[in-house]
C-alpha positions as CSV (number, residue, x, y, z in Angstrom):
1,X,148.3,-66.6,226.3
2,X,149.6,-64.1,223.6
3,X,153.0,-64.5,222.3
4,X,155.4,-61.7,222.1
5,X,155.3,-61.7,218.2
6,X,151.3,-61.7,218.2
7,X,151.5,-58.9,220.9
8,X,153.4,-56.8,218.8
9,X,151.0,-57.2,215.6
10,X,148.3,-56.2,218.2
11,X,149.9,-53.0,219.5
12,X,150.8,-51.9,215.9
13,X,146.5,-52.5,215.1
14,X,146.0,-50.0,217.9
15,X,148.5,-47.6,217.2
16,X,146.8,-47.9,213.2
17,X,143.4,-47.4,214.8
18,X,144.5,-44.1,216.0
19,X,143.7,-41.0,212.8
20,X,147.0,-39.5,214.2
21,X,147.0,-37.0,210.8
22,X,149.9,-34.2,211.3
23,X,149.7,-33.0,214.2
24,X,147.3,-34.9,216.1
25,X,148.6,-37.8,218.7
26,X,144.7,-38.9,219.4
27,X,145.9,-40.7,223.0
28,X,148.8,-43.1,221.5
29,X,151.0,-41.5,224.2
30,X,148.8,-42.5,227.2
31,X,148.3,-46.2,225.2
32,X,152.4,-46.5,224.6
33,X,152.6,-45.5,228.6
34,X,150.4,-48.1,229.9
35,X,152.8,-50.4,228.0
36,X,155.8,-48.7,229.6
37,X,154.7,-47.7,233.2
38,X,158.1,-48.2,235.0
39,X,159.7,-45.4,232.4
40,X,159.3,-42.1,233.9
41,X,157.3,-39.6,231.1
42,X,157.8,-36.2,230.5
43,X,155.6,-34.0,227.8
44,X,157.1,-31.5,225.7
45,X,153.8,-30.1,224.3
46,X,154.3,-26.6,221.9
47,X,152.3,-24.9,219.6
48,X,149.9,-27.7,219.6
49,X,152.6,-30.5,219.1
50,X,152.4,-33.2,221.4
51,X,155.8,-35.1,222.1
52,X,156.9,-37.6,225.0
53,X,159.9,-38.6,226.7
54,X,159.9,-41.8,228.3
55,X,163.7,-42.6,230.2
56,X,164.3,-45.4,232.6
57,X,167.9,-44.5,234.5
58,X,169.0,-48.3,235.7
59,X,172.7,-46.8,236.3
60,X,170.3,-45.3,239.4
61,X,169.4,-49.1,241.2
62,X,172.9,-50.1,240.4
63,X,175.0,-47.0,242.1
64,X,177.2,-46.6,238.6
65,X,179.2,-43.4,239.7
66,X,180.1,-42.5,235.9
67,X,177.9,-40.7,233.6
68,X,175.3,-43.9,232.1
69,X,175.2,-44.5,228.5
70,X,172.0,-43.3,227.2
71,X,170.4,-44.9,224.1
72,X,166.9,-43.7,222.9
73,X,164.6,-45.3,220.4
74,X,162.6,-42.6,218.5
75,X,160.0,-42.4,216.0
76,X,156.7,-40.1,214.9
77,X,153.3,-41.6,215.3
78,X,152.0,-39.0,212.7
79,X,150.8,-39.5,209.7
80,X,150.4,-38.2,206.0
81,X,146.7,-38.0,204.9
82,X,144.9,-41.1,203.9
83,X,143.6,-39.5,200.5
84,X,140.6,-40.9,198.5
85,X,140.9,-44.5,196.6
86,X,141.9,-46.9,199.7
87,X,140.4,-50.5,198.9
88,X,140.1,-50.6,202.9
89,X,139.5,-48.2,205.6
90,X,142.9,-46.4,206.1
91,X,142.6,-46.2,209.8
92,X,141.0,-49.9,210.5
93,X,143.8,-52.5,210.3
94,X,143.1,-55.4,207.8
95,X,145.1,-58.4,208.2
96,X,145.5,-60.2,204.6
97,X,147.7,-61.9,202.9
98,X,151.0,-61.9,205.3
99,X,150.5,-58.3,205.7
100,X,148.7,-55.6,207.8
101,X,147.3,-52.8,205.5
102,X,146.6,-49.0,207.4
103,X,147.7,-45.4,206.8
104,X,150.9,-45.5,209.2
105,X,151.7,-49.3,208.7
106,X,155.3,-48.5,207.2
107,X,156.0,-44.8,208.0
108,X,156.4,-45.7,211.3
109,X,153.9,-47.3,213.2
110,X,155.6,-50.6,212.7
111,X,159.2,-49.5,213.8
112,X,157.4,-48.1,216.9
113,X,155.3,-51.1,218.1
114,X,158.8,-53.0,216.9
115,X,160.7,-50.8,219.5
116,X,157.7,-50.3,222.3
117,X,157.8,-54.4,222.5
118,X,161.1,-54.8,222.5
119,X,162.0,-53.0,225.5
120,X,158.6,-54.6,227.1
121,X,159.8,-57.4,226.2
122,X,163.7,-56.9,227.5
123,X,161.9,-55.4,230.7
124,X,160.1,-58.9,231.3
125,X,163.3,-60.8,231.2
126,X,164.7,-58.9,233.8
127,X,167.7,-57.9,231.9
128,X,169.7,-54.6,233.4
129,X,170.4,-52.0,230.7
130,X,174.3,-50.4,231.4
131,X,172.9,-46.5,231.9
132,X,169.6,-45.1,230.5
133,X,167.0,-46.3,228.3
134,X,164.5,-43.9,226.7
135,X,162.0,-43.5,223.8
136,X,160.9,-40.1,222.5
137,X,158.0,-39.5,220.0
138,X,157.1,-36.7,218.6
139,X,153.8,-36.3,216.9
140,X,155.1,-33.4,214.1
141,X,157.4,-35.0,212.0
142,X,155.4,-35.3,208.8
143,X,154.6,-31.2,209.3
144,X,156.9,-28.9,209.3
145,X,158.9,-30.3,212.1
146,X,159.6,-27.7,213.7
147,X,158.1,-28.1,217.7
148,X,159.3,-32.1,217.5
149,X,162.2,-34.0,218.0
150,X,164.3,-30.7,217.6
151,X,162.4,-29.0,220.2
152,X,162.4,-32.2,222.5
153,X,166.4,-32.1,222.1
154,X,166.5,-29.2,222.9
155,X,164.7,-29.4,226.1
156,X,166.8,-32.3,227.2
157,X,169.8,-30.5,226.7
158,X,169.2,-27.9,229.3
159,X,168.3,-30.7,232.0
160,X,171.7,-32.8,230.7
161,X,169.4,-35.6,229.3
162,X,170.4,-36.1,225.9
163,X,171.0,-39.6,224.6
164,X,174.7,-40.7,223.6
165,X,172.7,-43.3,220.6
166,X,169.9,-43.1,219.1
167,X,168.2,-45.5,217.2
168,X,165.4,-43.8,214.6
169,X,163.1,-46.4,213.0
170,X,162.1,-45.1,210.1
171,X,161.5,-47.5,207.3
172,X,164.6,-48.0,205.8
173,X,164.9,-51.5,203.7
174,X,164.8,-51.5,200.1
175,X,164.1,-55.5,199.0
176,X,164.1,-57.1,202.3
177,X,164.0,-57.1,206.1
178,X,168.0,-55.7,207.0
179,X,169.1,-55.2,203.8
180,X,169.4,-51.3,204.3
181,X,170.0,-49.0,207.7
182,X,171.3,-45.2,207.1
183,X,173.9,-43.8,208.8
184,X,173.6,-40.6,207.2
185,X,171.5,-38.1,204.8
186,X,171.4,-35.6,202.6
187,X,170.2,-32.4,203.5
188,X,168.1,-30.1,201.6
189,X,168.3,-26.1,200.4
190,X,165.7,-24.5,198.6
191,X,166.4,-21.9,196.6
192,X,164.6,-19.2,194.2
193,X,166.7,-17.0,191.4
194,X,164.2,-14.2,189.6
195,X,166.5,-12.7,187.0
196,X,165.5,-9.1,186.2
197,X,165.1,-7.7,183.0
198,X,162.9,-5.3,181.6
199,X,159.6,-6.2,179.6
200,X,158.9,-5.0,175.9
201,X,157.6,-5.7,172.3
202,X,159.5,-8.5,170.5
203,X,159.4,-6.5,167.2
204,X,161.7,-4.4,169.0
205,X,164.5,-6.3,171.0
206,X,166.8,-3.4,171.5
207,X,164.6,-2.0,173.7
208,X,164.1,-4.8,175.8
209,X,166.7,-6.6,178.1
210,X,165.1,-10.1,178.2
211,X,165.8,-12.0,181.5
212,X,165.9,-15.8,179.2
213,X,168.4,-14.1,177.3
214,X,170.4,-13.1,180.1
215,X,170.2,-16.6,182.1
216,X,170.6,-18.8,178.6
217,X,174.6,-18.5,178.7
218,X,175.0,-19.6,182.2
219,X,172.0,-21.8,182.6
220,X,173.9,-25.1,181.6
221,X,176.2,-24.2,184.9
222,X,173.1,-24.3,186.9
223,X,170.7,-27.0,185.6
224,X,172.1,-30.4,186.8
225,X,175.2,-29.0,188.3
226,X,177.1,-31.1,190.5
227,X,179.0,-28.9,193.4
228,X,180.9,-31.5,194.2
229,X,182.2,-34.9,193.0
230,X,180.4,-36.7,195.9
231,X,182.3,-39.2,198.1
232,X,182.0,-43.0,199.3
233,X,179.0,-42.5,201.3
234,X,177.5,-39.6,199.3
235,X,176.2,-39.3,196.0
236,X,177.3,-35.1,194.3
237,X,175.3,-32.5,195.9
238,X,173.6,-31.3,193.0
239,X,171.6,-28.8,191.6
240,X,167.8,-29.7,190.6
241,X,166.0,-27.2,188.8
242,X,162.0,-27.7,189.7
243,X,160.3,-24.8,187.9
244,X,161.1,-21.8,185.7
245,X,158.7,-19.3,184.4
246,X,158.4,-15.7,183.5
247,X,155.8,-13.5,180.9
248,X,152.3,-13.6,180.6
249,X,151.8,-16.6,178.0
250,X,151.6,-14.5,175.2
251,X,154.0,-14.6,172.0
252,X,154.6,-10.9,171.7
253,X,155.7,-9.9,174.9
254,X,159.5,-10.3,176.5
255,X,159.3,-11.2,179.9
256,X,160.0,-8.2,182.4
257,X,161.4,-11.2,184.9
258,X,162.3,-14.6,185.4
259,X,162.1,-16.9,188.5
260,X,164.0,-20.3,188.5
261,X,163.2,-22.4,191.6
262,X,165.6,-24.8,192.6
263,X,166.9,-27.5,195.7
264,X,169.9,-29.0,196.1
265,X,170.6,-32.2,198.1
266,X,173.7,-31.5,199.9
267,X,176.3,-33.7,201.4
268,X,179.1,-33.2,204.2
269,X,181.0,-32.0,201.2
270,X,178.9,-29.0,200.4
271,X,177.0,-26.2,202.8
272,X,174.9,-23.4,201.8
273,X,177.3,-21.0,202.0
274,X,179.2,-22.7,199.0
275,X,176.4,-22.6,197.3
276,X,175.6,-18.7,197.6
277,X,179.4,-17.9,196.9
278,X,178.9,-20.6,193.4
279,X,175.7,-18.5,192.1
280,X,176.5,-15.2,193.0
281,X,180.2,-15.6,190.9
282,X,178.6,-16.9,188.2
283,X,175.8,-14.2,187.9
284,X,178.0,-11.0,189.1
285,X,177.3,-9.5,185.9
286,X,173.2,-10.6,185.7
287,X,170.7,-8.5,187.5
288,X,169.1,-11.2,189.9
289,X,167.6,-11.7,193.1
290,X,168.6,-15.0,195.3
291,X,167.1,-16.7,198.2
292,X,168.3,-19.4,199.5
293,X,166.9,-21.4,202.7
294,X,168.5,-25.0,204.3
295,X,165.4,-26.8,205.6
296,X,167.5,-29.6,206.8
297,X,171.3,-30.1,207.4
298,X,172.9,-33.2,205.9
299,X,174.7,-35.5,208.6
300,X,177.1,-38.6,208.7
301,X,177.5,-41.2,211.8
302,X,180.9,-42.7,211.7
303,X,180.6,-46.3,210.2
304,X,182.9,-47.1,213.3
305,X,180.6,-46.1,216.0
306,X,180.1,-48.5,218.4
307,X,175.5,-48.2,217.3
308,X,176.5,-48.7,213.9
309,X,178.7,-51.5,214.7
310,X,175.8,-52.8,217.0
311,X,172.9,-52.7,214.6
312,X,174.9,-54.2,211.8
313,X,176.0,-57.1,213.9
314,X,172.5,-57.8,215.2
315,X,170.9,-57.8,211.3
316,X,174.0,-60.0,209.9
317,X,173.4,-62.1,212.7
318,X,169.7,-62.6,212.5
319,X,169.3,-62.3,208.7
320,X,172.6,-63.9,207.9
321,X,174.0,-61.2,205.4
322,X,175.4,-57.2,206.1
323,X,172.9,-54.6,205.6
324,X,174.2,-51.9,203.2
325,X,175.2,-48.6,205.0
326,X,173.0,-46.1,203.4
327,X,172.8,-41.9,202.8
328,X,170.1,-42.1,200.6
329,X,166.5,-40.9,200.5
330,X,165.0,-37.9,201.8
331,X,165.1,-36.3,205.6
332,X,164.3,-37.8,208.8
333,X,164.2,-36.8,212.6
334,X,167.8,-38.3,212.4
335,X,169.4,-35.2,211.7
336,X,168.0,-33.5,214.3
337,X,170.3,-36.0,216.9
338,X,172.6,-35.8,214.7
339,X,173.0,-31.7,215.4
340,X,173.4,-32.0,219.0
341,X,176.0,-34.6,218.9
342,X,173.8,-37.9,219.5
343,X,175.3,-41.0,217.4
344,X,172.2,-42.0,215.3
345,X,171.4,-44.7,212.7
346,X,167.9,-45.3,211.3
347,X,166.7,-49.4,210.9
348,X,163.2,-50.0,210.3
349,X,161.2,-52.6,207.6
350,X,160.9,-52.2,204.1
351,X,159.9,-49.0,202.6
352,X,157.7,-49.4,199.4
353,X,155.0,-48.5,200.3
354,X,154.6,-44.9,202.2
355,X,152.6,-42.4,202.1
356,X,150.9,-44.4,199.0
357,X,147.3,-45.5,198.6
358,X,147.2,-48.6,200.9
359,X,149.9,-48.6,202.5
360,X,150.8,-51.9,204.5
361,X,153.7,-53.8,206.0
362,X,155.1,-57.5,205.9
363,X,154.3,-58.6,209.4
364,X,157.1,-61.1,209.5
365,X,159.5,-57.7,208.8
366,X,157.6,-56.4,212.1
367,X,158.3,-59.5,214.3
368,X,161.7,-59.2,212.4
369,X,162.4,-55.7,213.5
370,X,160.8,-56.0,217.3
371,X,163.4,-59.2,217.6
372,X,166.7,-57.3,216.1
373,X,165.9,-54.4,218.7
374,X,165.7,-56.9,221.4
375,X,169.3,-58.4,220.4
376,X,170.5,-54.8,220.6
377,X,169.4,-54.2,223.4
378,X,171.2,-57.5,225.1
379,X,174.1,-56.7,223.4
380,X,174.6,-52.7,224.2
């Protein structure tokens, strides 16, 4: 007879198994169902992105008048590429050394199977869950998430069926197993400056206007530039120049324009708009063109909420020290809950190895995870 630890090593193989590239699902829904048959399922399919909703209402079979609490476990079972150079097939799982190697193994097979089991696993104990239970997966969150989790949300909005919590397991620890959950992150704007000038000889400058010579005086208030002075949980929102170029690669020619590409990884403390008003001041008197585009908005969950409070309790009391409370990294599905209100905090197992050439996870950090889920889920 399996064990519930060797059962969740096994459903992580099969979800590995599956080539789920961006944007394909390959049948892990109907294999994550079969595990979960008593939750109802509905598919939020669009512009060939595959996502599922999977709710169990036990506020229903206990006549609870009040609105249930609603907590959701949510992930993406895509995948980056495997690229060329593996040492083992990507999309076979080899067990070795303490640790199971695949494409998907860290970003986020592992916190799904984690989360999958432990509500199997809650299920089979015949615990009752205080209000609604759900999981929703979304198949386009390495793309351009666009038609996932935000268009899931929005879809249970209109049928009043968002989640209160939310519990996104992303890989999230840094050294080891709960040392790390975020409670927040940075959003992103992208941004492109083309200053205008007007292209000549260089043996005659006075009838040029050279677009380096009008950014050089203001450039130092651009590159590196810290908007804010950052805050506790936030690091400065600053400004990150990632490419500048103008002319034709010649020595003799000025430049007729210049384009400076740019992001900026924005806390609470900054928005977009503080950003235009910044540039356009300091370049009132420079000919320039600016676009400016937020690809994801930067959120914060109150260290006080009672799913922070939760998760922390459950890792100091399984791992016997606090995990940090985190903003850092890049963007994650969290921010789309975060938008419509839902309380969200992202715990998963170590992240040192995504989207890298063999990728693999500890499979004690998987038994790890699958058993803190389970506390939380008897404690909520």
């Amino acid at each position: 007879m399996q064990t519930q630890n060797t059962q969740t090593i096994e459903v992580l193989k099969q979800l590995i198994a599956y080539p789920s590239v961006t944007p394909q699902e390959c049948g892990i829904y109907k294999f994550i169902r079969e595990i979960l048959p008593e939750f109802r399922a509905l598919e939020f399919d669009k512009n060939g992105v595959k996502n599922v909703f999977l709710y169990k209402d036990f506020a229903q079979s206990q006549n609870i008048e009040s609105k249930p609490v609603h907590l959701c476990f949510a992930g993406h079972i895509d995948v980056v590429p495997a690229g060329e150079g593996w040492e083992s097939d990507p999309f076979v799982p080899l067990e070795k050394d303490g640790f199971l190697y695949g494409r998907g193994a860290q970003d986020m097979k592992g916190g799904v199977a984690a989360f999958v089991c432990a509500i199997r696993e809650f299920l089979d104990s015949n615990a009752m869950f205080n209000g609604i239970l759900s999981v929703l997966l979304t198949s386009d969150e390495e793309g351009d998430a666009v038609f996932g989790t935000k268009y899931v949300l929005e879809e249970l909005q209109k049928i009043d069926l968002l989640p209160n919590f939310a519990v996104v397991a992303e890989p999230t620890c840094v050294e080891k197993f709960g040392d790390m959950i975020k409670v927040g992150r940075r959003g992103s704007i992208n941004g492109k400056l083309i200053i205008l000038g007007k292209q000549g000889h260089v043996a005659y400058p006075s009838k040029c206007v050279n677009p380096v010579e009008l950014i050089a005086p203001v450039l130092s208030r651009i590159a590196g530039f810290d908007l804010d002075k950052g805050s506790v949980e936030f690091e400065p929102s600053k400004i990150v120049i990632t490419d500048i170029r103008g002319g034709m690669e010649v020595v003799n020619v000025t430049p007729n324009t210049l384009k400076i590409m740019f992001n900026v990884r924005n806390s609470t403390l900054t928005h977009l708009e503080d950003l235009q008003t910044y540039l356009e001041n300091l370049l009132k008197a420079i000919p320039h063109h600016l676009e400016l585009k937020q690809s994801s908005k930067p959120f914060l969950t109150d260290t006080s909420n009672k799913i922070v409070q939760k998760m922390q309790e459950v890792l100091e009391l399984q791992n016997g020290f606090a995990p940090i409370l985190s903003t850092s990294g890049g963007t994650s599905d969290a921010r789309y809950f975060a938008e419509f209100g839902v309380s969200v905090v992202e715990c998963g197992v170590c992240n040192d190895r995504i989207h890298s050439l063999n990728e693999r996870v500890r499979i004690s950090e998987v038994i790890a995870l699958q058993k803190s889920f389970l506390e939380l889920l008897h404690r909520f």
